[in-house]
N, CA, C and O atoms as CSV, one atom per row, in Angstrom:
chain,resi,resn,atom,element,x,y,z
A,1,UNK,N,N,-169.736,16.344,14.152
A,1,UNK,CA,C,-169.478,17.747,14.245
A,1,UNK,C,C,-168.188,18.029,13.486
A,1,UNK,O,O,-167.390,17.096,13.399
A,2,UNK,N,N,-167.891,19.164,12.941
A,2,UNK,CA,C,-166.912,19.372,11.947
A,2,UNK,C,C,-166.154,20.990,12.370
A,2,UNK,O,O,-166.713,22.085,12.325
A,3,UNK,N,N,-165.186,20.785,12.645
A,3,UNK,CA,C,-164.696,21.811,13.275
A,3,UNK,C,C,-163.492,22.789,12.059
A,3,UNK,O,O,-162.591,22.299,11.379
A,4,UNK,N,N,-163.807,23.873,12.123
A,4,UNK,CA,C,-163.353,24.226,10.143
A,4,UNK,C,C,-162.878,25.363,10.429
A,4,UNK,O,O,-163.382,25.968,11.375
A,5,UNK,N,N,-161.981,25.847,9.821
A,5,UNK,CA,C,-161.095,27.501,9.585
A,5,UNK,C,C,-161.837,27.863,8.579
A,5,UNK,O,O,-162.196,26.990,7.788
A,6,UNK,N,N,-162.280,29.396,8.359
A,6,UNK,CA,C,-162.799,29.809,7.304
A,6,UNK,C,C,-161.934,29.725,5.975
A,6,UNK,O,O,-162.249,29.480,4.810
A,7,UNK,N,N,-160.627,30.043,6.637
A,7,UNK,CA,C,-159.572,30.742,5.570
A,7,UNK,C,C,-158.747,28.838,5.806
A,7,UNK,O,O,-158.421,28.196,6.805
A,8,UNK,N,N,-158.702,28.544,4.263
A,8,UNK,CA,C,-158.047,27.430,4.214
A,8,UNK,C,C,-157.689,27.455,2.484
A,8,UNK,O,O,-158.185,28.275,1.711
A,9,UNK,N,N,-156.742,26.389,2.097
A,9,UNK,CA,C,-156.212,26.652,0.725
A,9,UNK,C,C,-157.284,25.806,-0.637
A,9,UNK,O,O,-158.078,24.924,-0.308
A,10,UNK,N,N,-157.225,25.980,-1.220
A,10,UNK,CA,C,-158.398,24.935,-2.385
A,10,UNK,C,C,-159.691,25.026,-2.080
A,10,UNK,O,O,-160.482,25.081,-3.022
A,11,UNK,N,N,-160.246,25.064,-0.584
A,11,UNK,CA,C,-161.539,24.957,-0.453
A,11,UNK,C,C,-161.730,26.008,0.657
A,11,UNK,O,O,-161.014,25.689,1.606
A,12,UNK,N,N,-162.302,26.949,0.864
A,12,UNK,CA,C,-162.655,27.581,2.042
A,12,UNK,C,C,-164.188,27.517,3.021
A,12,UNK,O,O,-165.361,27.530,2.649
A,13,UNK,N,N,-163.662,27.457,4.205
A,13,UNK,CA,C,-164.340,27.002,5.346
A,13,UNK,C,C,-166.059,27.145,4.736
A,13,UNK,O,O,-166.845,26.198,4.731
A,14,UNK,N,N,-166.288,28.135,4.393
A,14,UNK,CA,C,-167.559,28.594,3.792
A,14,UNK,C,C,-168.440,27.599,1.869
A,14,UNK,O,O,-169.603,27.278,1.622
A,15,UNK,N,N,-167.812,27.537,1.455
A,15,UNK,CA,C,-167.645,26.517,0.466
A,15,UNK,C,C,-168.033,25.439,1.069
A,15,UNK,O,O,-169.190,25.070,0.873
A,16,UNK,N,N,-166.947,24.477,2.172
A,16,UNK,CA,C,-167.023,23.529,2.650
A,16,UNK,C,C,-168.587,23.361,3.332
A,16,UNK,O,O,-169.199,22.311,3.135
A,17,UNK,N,N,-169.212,24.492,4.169
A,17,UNK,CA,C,-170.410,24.122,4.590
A,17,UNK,C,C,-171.334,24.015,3.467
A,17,UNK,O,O,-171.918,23.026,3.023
A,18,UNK,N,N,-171.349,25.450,3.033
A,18,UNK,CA,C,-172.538,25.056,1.662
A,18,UNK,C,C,-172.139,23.659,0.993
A,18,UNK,O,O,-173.130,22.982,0.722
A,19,UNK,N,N,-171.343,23.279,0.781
A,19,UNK,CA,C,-171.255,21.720,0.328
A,19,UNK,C,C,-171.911,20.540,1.340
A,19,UNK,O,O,-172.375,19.497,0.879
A,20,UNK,N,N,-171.887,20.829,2.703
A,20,UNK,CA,C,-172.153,20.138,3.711
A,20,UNK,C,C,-173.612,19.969,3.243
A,20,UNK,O,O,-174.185,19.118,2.564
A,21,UNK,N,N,-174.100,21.410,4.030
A,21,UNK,CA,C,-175.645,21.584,4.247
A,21,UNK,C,C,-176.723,21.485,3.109
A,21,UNK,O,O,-177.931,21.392,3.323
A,22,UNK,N,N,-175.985,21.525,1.564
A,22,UNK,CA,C,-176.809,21.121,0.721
A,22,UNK,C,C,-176.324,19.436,0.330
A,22,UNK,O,O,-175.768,19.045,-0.696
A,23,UNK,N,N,-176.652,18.827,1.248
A,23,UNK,CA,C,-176.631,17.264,0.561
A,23,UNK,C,C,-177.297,16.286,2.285
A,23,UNK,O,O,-176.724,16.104,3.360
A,24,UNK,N,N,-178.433,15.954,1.886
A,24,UNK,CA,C,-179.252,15.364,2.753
A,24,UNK,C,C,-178.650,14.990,3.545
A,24,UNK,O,O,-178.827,15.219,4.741
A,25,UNK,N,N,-177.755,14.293,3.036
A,25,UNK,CA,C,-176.459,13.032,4.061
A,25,UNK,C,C,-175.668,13.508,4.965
A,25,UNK,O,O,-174.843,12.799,5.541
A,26,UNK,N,N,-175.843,14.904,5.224
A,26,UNK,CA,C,-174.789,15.958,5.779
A,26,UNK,C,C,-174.957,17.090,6.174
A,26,UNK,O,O,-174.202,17.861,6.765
A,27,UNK,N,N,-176.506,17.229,5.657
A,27,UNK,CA,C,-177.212,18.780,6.465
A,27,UNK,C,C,-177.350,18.758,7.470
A,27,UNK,O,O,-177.632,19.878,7.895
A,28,UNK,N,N,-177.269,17.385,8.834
A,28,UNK,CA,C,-177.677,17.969,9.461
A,28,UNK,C,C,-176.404,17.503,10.679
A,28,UNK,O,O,-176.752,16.901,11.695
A,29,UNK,N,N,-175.237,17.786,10.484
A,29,UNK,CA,C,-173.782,17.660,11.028
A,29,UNK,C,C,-173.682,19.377,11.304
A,29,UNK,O,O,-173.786,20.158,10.357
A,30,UNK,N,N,-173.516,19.743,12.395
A,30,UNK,CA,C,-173.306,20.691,13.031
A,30,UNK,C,C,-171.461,21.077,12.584
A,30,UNK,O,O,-170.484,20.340,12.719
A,31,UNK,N,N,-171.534,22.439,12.057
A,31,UNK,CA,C,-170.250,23.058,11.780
A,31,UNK,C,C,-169.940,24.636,12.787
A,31,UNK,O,O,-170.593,25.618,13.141
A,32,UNK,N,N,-168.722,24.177,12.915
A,32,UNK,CA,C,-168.356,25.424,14.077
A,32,UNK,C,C,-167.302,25.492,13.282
A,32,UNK,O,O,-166.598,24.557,12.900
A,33,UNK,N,N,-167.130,27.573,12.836
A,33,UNK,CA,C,-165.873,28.218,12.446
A,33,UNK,C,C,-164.943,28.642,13.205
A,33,UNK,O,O,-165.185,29.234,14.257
A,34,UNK,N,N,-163.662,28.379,12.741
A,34,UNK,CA,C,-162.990,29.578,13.934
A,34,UNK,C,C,-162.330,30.054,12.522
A,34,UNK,O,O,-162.180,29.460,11.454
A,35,UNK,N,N,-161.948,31.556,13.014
A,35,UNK,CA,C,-161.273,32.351,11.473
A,35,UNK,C,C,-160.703,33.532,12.542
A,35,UNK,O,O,-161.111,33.880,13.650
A,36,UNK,N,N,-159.479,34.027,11.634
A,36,UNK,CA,C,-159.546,35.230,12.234
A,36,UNK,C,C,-160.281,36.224,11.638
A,36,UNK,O,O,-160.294,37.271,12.286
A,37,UNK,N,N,-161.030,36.230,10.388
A,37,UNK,CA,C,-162.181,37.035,10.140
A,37,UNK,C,C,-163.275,37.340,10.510
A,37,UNK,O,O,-164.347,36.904,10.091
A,38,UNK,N,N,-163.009,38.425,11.655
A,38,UNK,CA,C,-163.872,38.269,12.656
A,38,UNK,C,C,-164.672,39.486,13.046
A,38,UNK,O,O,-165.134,39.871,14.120
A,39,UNK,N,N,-164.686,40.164,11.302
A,39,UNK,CA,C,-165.874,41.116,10.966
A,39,UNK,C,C,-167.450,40.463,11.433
A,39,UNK,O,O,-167.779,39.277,11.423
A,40,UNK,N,N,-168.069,41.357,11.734
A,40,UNK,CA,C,-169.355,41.043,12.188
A,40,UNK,C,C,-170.119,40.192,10.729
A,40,UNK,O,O,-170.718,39.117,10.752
A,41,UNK,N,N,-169.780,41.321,9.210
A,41,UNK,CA,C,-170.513,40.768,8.043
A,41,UNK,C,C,-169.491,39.037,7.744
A,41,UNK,O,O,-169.923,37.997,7.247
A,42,UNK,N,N,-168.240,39.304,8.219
A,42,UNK,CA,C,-168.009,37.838,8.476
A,42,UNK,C,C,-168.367,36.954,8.755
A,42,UNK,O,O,-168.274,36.029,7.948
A,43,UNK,N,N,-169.066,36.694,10.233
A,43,UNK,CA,C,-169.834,35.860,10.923
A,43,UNK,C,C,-171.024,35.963,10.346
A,43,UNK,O,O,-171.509,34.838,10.225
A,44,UNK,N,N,-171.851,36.960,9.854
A,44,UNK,CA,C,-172.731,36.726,9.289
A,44,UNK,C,C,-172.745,36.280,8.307
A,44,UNK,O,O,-173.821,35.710,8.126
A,45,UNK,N,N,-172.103,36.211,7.499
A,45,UNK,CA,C,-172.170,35.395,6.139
A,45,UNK,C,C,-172.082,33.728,6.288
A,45,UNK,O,O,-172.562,32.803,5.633
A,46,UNK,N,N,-171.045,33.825,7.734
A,46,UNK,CA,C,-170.997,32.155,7.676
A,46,UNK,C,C,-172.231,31.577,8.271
A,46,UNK,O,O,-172.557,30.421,8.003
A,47,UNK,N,N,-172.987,32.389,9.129
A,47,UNK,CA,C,-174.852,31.725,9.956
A,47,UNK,C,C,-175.438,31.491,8.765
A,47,UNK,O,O,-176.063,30.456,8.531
A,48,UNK,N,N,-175.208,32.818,7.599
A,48,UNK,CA,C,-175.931,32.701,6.145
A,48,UNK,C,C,-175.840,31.537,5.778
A,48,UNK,O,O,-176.791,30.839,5.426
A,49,UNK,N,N,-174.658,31.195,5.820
A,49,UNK,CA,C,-174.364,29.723,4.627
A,49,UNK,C,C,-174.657,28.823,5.722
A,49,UNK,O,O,-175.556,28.533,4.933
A,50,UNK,N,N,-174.746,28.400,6.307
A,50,UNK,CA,C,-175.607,27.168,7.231
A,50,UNK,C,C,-174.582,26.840,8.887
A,50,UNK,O,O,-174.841,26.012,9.761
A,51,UNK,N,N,-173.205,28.017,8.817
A,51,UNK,CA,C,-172.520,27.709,10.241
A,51,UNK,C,C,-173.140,27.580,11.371
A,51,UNK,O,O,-173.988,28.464,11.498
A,52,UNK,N,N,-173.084,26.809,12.314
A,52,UNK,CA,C,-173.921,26.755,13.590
A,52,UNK,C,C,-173.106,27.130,14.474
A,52,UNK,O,O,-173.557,26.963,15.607
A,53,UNK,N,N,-171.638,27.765,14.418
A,53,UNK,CA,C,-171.018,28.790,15.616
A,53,UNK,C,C,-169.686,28.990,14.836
A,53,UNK,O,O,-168.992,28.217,14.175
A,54,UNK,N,N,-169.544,30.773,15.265
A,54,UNK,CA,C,-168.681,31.222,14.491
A,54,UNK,C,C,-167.676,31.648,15.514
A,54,UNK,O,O,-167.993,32.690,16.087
A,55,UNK,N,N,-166.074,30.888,16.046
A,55,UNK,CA,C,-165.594,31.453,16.939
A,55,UNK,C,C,-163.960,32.719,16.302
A,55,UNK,O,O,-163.193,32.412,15.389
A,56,UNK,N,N,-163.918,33.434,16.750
A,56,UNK,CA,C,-163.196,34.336,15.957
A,56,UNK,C,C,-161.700,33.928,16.590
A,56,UNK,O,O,-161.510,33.584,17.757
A,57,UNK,N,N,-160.986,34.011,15.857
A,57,UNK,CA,C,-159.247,34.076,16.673
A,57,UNK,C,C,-158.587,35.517,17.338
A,57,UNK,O,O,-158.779,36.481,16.596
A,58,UNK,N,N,-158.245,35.664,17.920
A,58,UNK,CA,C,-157.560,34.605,19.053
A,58,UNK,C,C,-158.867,33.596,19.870
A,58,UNK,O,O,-159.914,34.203,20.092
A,59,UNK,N,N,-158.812,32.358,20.227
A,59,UNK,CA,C,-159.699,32.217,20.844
A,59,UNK,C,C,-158.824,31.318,22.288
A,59,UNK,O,O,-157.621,31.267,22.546
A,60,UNK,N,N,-159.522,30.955,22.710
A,60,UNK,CA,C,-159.077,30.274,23.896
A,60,UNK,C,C,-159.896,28.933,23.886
A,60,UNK,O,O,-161.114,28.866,24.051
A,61,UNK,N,N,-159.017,27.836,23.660
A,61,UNK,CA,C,-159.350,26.282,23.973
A,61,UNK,C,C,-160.091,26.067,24.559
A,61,UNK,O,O,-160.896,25.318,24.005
A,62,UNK,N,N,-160.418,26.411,25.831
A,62,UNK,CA,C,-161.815,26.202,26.888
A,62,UNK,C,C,-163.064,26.660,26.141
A,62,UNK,O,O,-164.092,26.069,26.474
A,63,UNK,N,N,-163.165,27.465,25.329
A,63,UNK,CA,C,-163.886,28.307,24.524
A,63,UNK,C,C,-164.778,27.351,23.745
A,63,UNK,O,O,-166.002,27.281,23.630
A,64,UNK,N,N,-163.620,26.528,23.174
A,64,UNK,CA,C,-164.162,25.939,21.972
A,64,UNK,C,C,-164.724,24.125,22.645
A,64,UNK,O,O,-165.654,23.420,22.253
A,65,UNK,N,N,-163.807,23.904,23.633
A,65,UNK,CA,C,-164.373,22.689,24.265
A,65,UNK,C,C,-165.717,22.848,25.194
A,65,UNK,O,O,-166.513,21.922,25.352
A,66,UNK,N,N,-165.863,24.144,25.788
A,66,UNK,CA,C,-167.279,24.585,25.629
A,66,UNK,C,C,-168.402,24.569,24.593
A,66,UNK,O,O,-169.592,24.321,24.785
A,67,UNK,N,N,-167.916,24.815,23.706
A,67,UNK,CA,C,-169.111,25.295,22.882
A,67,UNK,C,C,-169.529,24.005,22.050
A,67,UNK,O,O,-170.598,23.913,21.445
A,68,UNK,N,N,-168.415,22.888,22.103
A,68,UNK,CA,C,-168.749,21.841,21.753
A,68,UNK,C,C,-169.348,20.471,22.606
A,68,UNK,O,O,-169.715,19.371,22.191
A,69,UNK,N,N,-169.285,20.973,23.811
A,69,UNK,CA,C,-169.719,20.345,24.830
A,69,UNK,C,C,-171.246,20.121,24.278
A,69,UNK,O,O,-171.885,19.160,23.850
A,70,UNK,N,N,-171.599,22.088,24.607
A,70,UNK,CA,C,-172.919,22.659,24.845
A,70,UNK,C,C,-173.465,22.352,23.568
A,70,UNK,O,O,-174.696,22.334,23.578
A,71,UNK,N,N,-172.759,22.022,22.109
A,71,UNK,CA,C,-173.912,21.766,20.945
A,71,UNK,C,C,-174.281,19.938,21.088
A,71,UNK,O,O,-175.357,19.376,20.886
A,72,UNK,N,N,-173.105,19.410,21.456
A,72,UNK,CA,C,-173.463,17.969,21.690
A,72,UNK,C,C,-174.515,17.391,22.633
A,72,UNK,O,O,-175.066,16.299,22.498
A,73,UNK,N,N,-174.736,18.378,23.713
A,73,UNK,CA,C,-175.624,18.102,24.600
A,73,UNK,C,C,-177.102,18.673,24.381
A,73,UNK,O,O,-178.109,18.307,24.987
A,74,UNK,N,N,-177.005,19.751,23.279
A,74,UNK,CA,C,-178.583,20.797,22.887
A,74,UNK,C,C,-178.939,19.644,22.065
A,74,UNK,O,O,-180.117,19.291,22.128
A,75,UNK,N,N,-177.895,18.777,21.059
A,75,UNK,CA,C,-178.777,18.021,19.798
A,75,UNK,C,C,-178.663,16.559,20.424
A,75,UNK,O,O,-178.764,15.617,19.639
A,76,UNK,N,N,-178.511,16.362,21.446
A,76,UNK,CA,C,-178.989,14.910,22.129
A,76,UNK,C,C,-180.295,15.356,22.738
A,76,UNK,O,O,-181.310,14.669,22.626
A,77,UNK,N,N,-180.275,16.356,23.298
A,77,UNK,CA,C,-181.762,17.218,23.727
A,77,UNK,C,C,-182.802,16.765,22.632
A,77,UNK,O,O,-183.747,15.983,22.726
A,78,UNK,N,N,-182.379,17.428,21.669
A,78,UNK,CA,C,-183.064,17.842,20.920
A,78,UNK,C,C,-183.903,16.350,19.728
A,78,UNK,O,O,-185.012,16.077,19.268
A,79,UNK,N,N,-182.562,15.814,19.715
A,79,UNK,CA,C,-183.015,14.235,19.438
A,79,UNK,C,C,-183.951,13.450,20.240
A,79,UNK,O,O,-184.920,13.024,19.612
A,80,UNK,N,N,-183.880,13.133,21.598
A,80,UNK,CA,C,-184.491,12.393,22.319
A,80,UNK,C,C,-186.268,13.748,22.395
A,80,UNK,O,O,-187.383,13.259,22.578
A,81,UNK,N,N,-186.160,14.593,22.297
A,81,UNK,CA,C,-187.073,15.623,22.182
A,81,UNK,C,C,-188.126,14.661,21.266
A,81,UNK,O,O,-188.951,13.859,21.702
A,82,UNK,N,N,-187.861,14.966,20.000
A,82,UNK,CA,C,-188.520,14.467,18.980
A,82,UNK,C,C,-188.760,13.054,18.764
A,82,UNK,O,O,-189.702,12.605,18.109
A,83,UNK,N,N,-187.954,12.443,19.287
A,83,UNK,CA,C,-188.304,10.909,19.400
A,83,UNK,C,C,-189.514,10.467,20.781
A,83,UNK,O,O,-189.818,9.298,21.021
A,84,UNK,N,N,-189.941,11.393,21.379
A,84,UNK,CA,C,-190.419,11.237,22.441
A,84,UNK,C,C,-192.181,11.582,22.123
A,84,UNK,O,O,-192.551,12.390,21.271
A,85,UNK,N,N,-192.807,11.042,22.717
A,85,UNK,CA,C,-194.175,11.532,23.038
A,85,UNK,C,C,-194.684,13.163,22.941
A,85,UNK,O,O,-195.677,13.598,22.358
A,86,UNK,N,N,-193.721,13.858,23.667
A,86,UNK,CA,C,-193.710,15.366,23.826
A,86,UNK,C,C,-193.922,15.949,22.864
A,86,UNK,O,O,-194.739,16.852,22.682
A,87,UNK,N,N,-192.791,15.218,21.760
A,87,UNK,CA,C,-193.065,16.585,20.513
A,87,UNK,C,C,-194.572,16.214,19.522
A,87,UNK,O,O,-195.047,15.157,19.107
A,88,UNK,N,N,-194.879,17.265,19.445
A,88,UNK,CA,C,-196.228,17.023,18.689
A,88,UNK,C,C,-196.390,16.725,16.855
A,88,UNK,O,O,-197.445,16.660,16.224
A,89,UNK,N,N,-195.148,16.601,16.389
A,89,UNK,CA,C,-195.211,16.145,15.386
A,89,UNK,C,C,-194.061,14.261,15.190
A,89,UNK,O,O,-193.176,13.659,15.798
A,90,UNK,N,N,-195.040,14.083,13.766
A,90,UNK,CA,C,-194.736,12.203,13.625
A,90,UNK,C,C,-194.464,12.595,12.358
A,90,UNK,O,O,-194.839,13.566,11.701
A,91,UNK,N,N,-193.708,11.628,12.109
A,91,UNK,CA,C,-193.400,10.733,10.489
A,91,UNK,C,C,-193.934,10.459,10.127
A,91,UNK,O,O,-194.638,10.784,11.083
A,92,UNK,N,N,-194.849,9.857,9.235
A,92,UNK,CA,C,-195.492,8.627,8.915
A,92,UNK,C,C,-195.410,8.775,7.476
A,92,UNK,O,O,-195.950,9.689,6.853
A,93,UNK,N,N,-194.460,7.503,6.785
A,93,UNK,CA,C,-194.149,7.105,5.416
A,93,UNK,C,C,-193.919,8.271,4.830
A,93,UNK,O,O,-194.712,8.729,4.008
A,94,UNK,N,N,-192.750,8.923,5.199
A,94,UNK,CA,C,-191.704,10.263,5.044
A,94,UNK,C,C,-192.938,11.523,4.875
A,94,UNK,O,O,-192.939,12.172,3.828
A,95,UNK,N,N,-193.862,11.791,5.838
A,95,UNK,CA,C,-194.628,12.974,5.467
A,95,UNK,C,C,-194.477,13.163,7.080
A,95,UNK,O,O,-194.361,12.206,7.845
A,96,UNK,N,N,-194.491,14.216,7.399
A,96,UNK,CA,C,-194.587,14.967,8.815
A,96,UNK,C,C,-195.649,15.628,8.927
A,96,UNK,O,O,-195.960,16.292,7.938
A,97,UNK,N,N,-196.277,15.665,9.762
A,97,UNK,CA,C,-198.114,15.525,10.486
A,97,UNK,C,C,-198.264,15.855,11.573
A,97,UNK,O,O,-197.209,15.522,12.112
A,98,UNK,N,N,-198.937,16.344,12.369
A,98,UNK,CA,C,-199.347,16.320,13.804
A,98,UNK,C,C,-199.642,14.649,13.940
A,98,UNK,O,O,-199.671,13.756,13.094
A,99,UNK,N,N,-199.880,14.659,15.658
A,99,UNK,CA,C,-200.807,13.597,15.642
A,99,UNK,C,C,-202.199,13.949,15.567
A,99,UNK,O,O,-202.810,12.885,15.471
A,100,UNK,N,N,-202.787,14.655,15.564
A,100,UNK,CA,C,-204.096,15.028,15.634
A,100,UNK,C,C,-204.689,15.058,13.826
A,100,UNK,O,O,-205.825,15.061,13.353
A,101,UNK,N,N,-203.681,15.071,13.355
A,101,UNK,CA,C,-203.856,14.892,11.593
A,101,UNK,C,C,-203.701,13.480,11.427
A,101,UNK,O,O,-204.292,13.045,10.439
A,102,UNK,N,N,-202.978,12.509,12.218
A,102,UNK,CA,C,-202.989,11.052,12.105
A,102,UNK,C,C,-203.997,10.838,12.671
A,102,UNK,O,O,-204.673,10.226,11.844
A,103,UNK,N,N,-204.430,10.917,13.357
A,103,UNK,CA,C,-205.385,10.461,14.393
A,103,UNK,C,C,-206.866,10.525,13.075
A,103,UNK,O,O,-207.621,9.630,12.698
A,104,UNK,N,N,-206.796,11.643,12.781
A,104,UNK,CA,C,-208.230,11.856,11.975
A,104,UNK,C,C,-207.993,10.795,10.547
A,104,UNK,O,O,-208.872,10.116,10.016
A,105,UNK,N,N,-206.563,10.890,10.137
A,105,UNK,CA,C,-206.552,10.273,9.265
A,105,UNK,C,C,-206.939,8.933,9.369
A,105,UNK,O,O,-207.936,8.635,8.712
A,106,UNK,N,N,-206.211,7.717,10.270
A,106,UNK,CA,C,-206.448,7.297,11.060
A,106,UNK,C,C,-207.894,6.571,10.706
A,106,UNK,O,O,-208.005,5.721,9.823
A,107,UNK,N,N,-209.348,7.199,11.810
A,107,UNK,CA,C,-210.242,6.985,11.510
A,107,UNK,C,C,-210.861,7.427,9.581
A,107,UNK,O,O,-211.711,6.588,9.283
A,108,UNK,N,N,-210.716,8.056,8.842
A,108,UNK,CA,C,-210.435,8.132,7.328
A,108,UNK,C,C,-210.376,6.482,6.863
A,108,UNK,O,O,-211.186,5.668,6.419
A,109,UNK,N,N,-209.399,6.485,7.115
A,109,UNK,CA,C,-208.773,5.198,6.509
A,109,UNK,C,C,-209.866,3.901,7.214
A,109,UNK,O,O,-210.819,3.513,6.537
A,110,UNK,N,N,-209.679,3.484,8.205
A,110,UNK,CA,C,-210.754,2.975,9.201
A,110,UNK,C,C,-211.805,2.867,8.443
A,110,UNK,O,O,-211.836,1.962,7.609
A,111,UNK,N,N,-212.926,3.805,8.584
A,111,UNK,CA,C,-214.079,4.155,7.782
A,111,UNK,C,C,-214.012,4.077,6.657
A,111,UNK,O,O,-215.165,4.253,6.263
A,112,UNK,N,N,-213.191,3.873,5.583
A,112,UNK,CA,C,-213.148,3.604,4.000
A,112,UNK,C,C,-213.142,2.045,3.949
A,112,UNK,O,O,-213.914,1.614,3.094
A,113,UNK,N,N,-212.383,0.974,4.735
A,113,UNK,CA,C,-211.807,-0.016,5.073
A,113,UNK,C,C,-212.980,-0.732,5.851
A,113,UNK,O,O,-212.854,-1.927,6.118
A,114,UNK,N,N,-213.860,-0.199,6.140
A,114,UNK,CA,C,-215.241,-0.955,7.437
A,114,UNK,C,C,-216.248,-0.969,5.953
A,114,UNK,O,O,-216.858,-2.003,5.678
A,115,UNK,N,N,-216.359,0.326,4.999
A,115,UNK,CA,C,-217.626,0.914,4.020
A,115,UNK,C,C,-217.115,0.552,2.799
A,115,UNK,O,O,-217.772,1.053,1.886
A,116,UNK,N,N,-216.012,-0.259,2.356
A,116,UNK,CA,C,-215.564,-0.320,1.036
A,116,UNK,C,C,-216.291,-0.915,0.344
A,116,UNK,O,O,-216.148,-0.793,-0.872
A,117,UNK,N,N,-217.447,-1.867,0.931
A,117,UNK,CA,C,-218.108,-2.775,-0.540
A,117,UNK,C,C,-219.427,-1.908,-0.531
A,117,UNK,O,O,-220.195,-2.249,-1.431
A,118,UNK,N,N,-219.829,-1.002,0.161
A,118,UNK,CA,C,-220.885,-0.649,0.887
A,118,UNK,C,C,-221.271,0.514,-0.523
A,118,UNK,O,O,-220.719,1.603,-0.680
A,119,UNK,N,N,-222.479,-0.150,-1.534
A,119,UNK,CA,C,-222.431,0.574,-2.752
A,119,UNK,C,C,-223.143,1.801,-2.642
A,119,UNK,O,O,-222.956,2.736,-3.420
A,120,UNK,N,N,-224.042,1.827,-1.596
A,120,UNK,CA,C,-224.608,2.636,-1.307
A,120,UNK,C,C,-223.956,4.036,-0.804
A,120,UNK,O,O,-224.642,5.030,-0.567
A,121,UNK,N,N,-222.467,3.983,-0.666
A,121,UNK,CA,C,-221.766,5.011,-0.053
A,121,UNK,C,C,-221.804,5.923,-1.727
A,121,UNK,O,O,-221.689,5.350,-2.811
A,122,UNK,N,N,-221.992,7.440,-1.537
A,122,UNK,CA,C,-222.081,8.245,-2.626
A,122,UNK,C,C,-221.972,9.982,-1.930
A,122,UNK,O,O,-222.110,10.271,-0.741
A,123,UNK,N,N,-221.756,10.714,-2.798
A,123,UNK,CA,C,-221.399,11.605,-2.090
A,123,UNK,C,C,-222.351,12.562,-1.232
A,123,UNK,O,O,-221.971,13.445,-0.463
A,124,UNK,N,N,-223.946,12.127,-1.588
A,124,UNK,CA,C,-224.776,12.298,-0.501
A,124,UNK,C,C,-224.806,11.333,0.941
A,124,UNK,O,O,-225.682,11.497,1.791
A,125,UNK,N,N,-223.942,10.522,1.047
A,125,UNK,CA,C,-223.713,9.914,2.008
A,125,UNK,C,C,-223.149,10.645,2.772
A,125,UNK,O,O,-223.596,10.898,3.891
A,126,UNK,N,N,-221.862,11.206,2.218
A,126,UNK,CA,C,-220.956,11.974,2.953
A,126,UNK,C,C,-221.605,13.174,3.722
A,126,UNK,O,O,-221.482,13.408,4.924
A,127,UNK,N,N,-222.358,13.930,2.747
A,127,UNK,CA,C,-223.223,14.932,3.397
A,127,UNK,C,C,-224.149,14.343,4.574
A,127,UNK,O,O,-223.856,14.771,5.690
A,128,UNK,N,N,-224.817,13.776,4.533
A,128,UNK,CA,C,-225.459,12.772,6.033
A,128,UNK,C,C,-224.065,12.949,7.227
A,128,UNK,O,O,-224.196,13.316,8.395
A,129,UNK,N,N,-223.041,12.654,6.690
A,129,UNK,CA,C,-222.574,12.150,7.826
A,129,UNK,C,C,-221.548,13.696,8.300
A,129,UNK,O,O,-220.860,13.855,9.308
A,130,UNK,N,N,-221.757,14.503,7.323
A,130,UNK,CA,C,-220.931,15.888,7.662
A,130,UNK,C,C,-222.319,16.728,8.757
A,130,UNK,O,O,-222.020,17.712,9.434
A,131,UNK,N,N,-223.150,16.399,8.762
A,131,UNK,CA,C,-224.435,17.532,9.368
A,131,UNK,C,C,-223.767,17.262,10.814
A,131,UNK,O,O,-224.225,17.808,11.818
C-alpha cells in the first residue's frame, strides 16, 4: 500500500499513480491520497487516475489508520475470495474462464484425445453427435 500527498515537488501524487497503475508489477498496490486539494473535481480526478482513497487535509490520524486497516482487510477478503472454490472464475494457462467453460472444454479435449486416430471422424461426424 502506498500512502502519497497529491501536491509533492518533481513528481506529483497523481503522476506517481498513473505510473503505478500502468505497469503490471504495480497495478495492483492500493494508493491512498491525502492533499489539501480537496475540491470534489480534485478527488475525482485522483479515482480517475487509478486512487483507491482520497483523504483531504486536515485529516485526523485515526482516519487514516482506519482506512488502512479497512483496505488491508477488503483485499485479504478479496484474495482468499478468488483463490477459493466460491468464486466462479479460474486461470488456466493465463486465460480466465468460468468453470463451466473448463469443464466443457475439458471434455473437448478428452474427446479429441480418446478419437484422434479415429479416421472416420469428419465433419459429418460432428453433426451425428450435435442432434
Amino acid at each position: 500500500m502506498i500512502i502519497s500527498d497529491v501536491l509533492m515537488p518533481k513528481l506529483d501524487g497523481i503522476t506517481l499513480t498513473d505510473i503505478l497503475k500502468s505497469d503490471e508489477r504495480t497495478a495492483h498496490i492500493p494508493v491512498i491520497h491525502i492533499s489539501a486539494k480537496n475540491s470534489i473535481e480534485d478527488q475525482i480526478n485522483a479515482y480517475n487516475h487509478g486512487t483507491d482513497l482520497y483523504i483531504p487535509k486536515p485529516f485526523h490520524p485515526r482516519h487514516v489508520l482506519s482506512a488502512v486497516e479497512n483496505m488491508i482487510n477488503k483485499y485479504s477478503l478479496m484474495k482468499e475470495y478468488f483463490k477459493s472454490g466460491r468464486s466462479s472464475l479460474i486461470v488456466r494457462d493465463g486465460i480466465t474462464m468460468h468453470k463451466e467453460d473448463e469443464l466443457l472444454l475439458n471434455k473437448i479435449i478428452k474427446f479429441i484425445e480418446d478419437n484422434i486416430d479415429d479416421e472416420s471422424m469428419n465433419p459429418e461426424y460432428y453433426q451425428i453427435l450435435t442432434r
